[in-house]
C-alpha positions as CSV (number, residue, x, y, z in Angstrom):
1,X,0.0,0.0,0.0
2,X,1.6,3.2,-1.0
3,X,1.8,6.3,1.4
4,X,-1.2,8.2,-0.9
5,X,-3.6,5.1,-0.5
6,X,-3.1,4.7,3.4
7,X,-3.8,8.8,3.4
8,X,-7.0,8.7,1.4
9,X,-8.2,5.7,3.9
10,X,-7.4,7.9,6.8
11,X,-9.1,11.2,5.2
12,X,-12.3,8.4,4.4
13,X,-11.7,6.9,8.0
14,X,-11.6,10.3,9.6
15,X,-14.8,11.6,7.9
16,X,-16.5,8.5,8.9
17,X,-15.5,9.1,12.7
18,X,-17.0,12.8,12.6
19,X,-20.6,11.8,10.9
20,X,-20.6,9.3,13.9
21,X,-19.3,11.8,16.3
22,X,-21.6,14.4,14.9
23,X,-24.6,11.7,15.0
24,X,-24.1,10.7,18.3
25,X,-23.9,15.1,19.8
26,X,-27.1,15.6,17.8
27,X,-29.3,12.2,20.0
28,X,-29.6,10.6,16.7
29,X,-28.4,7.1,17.3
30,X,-29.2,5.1,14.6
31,X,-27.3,2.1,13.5
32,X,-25.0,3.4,10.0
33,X,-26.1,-0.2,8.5
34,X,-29.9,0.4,9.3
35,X,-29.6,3.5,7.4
36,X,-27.9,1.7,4.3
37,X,-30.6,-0.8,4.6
38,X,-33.3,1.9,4.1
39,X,-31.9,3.4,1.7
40,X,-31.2,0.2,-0.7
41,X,-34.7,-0.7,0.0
42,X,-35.8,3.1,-0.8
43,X,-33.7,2.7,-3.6
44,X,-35.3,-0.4,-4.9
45,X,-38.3,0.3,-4.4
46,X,-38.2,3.4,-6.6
47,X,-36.2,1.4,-9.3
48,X,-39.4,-1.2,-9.0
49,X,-42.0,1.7,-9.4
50,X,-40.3,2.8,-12.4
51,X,-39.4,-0.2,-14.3
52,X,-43.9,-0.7,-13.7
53,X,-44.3,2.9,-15.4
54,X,-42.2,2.1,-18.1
55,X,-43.8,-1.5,-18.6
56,X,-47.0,0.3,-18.4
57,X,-46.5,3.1,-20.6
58,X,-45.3,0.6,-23.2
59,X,-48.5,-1.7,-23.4
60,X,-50.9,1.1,-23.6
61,X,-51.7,0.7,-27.0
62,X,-51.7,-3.1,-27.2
63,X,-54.3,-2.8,-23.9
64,X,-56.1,-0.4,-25.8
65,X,-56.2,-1.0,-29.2
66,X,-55.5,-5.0,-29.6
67,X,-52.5,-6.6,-31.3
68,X,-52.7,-4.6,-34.6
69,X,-49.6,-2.4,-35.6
70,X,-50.8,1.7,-35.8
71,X,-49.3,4.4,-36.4
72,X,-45.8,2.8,-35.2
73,X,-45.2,0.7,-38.4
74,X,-41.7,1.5,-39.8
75,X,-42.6,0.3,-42.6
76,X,-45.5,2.3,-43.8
77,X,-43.3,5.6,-42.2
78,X,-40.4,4.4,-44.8
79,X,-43.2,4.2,-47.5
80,X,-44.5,7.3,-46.6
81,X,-41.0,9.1,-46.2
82,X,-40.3,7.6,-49.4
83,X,-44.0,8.9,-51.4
84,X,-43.1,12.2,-50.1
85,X,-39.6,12.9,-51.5
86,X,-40.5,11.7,-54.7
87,X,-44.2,13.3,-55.2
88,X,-43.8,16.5,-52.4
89,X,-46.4,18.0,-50.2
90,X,-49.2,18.2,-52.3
91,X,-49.3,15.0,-53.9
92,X,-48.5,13.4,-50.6
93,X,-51.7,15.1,-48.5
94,X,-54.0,13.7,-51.7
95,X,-52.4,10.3,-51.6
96,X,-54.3,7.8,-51.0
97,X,-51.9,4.2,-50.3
98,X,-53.8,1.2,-51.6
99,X,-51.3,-1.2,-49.5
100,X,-51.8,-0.5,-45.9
101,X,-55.2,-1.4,-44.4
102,X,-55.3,-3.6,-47.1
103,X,-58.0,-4.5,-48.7
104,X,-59.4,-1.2,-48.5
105,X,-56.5,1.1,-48.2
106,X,-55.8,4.4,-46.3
107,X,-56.4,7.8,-47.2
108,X,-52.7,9.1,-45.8
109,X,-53.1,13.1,-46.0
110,X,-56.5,12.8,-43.5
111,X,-55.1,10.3,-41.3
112,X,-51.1,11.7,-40.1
């Protein structure tokens, strides 16, 4: 152990001491590992909470709507992208795509 690592133990050692020193003046006397405990758990339980939110928030519109593919489909955004570039605005709002929904189709420029 070199002479830099023994001082940064001491400094961490020494700051220790005075939270416990300061603890103890103040009447608080609760156990240091009782407080990690709470706060893993706190921890935890917050990490918990949000992973639900997320889970939640992500089957929203397969609760809600059923197992069909909306307005997330990459593929009909690609085809879209793609109508657009090579028609512009205009022709893109009056476009009306005879593959998606199929067999009836989609009017596009009512339905973005």
């Amino acid at each position: 152990m070199t002479d830099s690592t023994s001082a940064r133990d001491n400094k961490h050692v020494k700051a220790a001491e005075d939270e416990v020193k300061r603890l103890y003046e103040t009447g608080i006397h609760v156990p240091a590992i009782l407080i990690s405990v709470f706060q893993l758990i706190f921890q935890g339980a917050l990490l918990g909470w949000a992973l639900q939110k997320a889970y939640f928030i992500r089957r929203y519109a397969l609760d809600e709507y059923g197992h069909v593919i909306h307005e997330f489909d990459p593929w009909f955004n690609y085809r879209a992208t793609q109508y657009l570039s090579e028609n512009g605005v205009d022709a893109f709002f009056k476009w009306y795509d005879y593959k998606s929904w199929y067999p009836l189709g989609r009017p596009v420029g009512t339905t973005i």
